[in-house]
DRENDOTOR-68494 format. One record per atom (N, C-alpha, C): x, y, z. Coordinates in steps of 0.001 Angstrom, whole numbers, plus 524288, in hexadecimal, padded with zeros to 5 digits. Each point is the difference from the previous one (the first is absolute). Layout:
REM DRENDOTOR-68494
XYZ...
***
This chain:
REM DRENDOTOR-68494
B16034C6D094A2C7FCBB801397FB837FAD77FCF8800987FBDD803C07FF477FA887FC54801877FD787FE587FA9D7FCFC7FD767FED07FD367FBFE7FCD67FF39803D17FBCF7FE8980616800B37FDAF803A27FB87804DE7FEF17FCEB805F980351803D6803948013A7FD0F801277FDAA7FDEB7FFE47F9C0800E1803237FBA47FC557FD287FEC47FB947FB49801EE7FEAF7FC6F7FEBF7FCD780172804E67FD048000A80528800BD80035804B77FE99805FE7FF057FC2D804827FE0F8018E80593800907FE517FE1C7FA6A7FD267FE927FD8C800037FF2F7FA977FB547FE4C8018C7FBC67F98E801DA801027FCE1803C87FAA18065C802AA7FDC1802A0803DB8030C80222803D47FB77805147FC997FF248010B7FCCE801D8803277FC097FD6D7FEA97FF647FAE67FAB77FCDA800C37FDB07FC9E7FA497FED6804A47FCAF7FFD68056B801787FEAF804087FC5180385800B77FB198046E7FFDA8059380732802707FC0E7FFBB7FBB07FE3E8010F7FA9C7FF318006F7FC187FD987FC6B800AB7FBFF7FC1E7FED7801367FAD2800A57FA0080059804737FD78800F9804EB801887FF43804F17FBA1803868000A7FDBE8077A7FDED8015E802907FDAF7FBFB800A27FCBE7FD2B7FE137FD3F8024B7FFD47F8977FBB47FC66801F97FD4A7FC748021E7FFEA7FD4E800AE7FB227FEB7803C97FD83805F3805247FF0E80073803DF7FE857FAAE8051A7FFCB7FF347FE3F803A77FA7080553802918027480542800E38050C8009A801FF803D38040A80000802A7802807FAEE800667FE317FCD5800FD801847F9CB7FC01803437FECB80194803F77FDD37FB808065B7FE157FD157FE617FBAC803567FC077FC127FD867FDBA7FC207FD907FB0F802B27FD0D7FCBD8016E7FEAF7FAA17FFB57FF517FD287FAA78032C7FC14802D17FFE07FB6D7FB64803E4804307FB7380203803997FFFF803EC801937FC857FA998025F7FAC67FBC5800BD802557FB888036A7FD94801748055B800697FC6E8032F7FE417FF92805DC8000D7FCD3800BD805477FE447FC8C802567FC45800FD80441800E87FECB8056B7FE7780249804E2801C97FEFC8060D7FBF17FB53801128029C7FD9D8031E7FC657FCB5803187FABA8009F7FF387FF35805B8804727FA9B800407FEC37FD1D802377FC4B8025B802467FB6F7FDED8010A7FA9B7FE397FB367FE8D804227FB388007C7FE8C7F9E07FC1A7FAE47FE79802E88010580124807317FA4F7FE78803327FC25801C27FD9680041805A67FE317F9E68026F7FF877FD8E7FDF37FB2C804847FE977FB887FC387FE727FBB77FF5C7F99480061801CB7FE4D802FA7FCE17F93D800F47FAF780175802577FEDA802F7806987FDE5801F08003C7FA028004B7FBDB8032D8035B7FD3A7FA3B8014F7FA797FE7A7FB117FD16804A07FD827FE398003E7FB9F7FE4D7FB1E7FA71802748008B802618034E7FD987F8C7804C57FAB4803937FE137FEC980548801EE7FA048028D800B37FDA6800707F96D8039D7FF977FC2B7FE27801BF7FB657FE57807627FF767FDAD80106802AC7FD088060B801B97FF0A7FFA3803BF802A88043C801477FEE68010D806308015280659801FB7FE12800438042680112805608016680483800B9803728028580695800B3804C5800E7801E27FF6F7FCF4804F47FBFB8046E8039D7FFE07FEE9804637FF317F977802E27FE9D7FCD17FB91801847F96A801C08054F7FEE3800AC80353802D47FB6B805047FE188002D80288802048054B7FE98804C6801B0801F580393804287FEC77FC60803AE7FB587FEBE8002C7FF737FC4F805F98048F7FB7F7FFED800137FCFA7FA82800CA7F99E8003C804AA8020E8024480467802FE7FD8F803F7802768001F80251802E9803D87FD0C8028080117802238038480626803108061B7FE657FFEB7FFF87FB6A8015F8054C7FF777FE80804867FF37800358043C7FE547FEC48050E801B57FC73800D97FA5A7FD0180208800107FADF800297FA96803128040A7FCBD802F3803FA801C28029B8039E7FBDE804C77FDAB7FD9F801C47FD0B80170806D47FCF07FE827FC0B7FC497FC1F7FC157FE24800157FF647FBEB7FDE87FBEB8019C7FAAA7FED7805F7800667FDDC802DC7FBB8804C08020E7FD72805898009580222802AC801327FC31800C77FC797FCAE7FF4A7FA1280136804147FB767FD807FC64800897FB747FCE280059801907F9827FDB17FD0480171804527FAF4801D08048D801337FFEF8022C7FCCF805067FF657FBAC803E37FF7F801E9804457FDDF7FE397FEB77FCC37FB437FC437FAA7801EE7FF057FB6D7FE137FBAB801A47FC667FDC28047D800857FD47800D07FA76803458014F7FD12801CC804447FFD880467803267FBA5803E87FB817FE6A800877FC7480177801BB7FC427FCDF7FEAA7FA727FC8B7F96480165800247FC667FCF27FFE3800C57F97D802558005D800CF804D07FF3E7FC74801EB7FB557FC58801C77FBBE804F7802937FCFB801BB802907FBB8802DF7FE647FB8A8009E7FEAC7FBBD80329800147FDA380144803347FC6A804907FF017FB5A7FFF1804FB7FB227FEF67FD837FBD77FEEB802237FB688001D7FDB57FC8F80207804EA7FB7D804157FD727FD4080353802217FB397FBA4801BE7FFF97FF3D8066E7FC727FD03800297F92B80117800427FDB37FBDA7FE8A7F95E8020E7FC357FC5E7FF6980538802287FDEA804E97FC7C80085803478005F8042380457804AD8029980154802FB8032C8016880140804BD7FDF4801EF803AB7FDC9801B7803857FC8A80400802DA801E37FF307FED0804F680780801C3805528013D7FB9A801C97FF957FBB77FC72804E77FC58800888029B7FE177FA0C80589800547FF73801F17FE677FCD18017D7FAFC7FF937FE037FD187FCD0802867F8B2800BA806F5800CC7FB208020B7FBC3802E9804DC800747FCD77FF307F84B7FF5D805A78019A7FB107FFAC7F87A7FDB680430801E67FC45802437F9F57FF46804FA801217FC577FD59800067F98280364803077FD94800D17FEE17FAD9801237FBFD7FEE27FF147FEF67F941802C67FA277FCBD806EC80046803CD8014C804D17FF0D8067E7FF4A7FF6B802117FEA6807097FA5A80379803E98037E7FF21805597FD487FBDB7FFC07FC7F7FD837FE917FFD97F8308004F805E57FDF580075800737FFE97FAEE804C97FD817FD4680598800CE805BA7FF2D8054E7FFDB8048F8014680296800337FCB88056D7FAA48012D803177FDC67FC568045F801207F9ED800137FEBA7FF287FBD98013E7FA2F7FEF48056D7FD5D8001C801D3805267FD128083A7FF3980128802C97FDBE804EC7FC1A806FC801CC803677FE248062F7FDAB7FD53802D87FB9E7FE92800767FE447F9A7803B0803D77FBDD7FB97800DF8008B7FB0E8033B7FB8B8001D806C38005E80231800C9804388013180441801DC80085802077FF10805537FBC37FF8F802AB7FE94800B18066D7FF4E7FB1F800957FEC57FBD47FDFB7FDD07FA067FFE5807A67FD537FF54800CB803B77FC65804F87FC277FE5F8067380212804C67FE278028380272801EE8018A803427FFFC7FEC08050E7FB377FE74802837FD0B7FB83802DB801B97FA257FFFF801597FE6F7F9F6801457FBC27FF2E804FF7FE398017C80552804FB7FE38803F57FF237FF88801A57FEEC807717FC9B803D6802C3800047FE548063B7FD137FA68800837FDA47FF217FEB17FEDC7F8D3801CB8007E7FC097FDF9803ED801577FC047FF3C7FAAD7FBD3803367FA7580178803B880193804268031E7FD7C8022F7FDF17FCD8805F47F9F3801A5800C27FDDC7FE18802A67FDB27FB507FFB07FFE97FBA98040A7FC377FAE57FFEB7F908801FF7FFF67FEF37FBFB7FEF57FA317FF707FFEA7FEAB80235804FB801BC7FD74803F3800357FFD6805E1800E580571802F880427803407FCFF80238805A58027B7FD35801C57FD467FD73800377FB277FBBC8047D7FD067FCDD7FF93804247FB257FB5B801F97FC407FE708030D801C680444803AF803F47FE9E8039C80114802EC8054F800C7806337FDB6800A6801207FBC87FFB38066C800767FB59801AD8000A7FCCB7FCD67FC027FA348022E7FDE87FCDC80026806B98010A7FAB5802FC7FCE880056803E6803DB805D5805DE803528016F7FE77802E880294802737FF31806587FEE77FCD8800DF7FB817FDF5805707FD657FC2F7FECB800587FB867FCE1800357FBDD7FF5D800FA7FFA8800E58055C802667FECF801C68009480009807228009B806938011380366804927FE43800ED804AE801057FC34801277FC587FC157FF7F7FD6E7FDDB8032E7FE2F7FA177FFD5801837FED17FC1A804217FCF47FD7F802787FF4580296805C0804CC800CB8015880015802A8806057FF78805CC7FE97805D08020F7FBEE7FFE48043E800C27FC918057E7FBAA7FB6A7FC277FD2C7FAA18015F7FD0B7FB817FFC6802668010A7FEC0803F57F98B7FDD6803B67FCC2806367FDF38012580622801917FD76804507FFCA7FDEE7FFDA7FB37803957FCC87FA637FD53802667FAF07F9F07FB007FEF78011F7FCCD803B27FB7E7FB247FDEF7FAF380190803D4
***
């Protein structure tokens, strides 16, 4: 086995390990109404305040029509608005409502306390070595987005 493969079967090691330890595989996340990347897209909005689809599509990597359905989803339940933008007039900006705030706010706390319950049993010392250990993979394997 040469240097790729052992690197290649480690990554999907740490994949299967991480997408279960931290229930990424559950249809609901966090035991929400929402997938993974539904909860992604409205932090997403959340961090930008307003922002447009096609940012999220990039940050995100997904397909601009899957991510106009959610959008739409997330209005009809007022999650989500659009607003007709004033410098543009063929671009739509989106941003949460009062209520997808609130809701946003849930699940980052929901997602925080879930986070916690994985490290709380950690030293000062093993937090240090993870933070510098995800800093480290996200350092090598982000170089294209910086």
């Amino acid at each position: 086995m040469n240097e790729y493969d052992k690197t290649i079967n480690e990554i999907r090691t740490f994949n299967r390990f991480y997408t279960v330890n931290m229930g990424f595989l559950n249809s609901n996340y966090l035991d929400s109404k929402y997938s993974v990347l539904e909860t992604r897209i409205l932090f997403e909005i959340k961090l930008h305040k307003i922002c447009i689809q096609s940012d999220i599509v990039k940050t995100l990597h997904i397909d601009k029509s899957y991510l106009s359905r959610i959008v739409q989803r997330f209005c009809a339940k007022g999650i989500v608005e659009k607003i007709k933008s004033d410098d543009d007039k063929r671009t739509t900006k989106i941003t949460l409502t009062a209520i997808g705030n609130e809701e946003t706010e849930r699940l980052i706390q929901l997602t925080n306390q879930q986070i916690k319950a994985q490290i709380v049993e950690l030293s000062l010392d093993e937090c240090n070595k993870l933070c510098t250990a995800l800093n480290t993979v996200i350092s090598i394997l982000g170089k294209e987005e910086n």
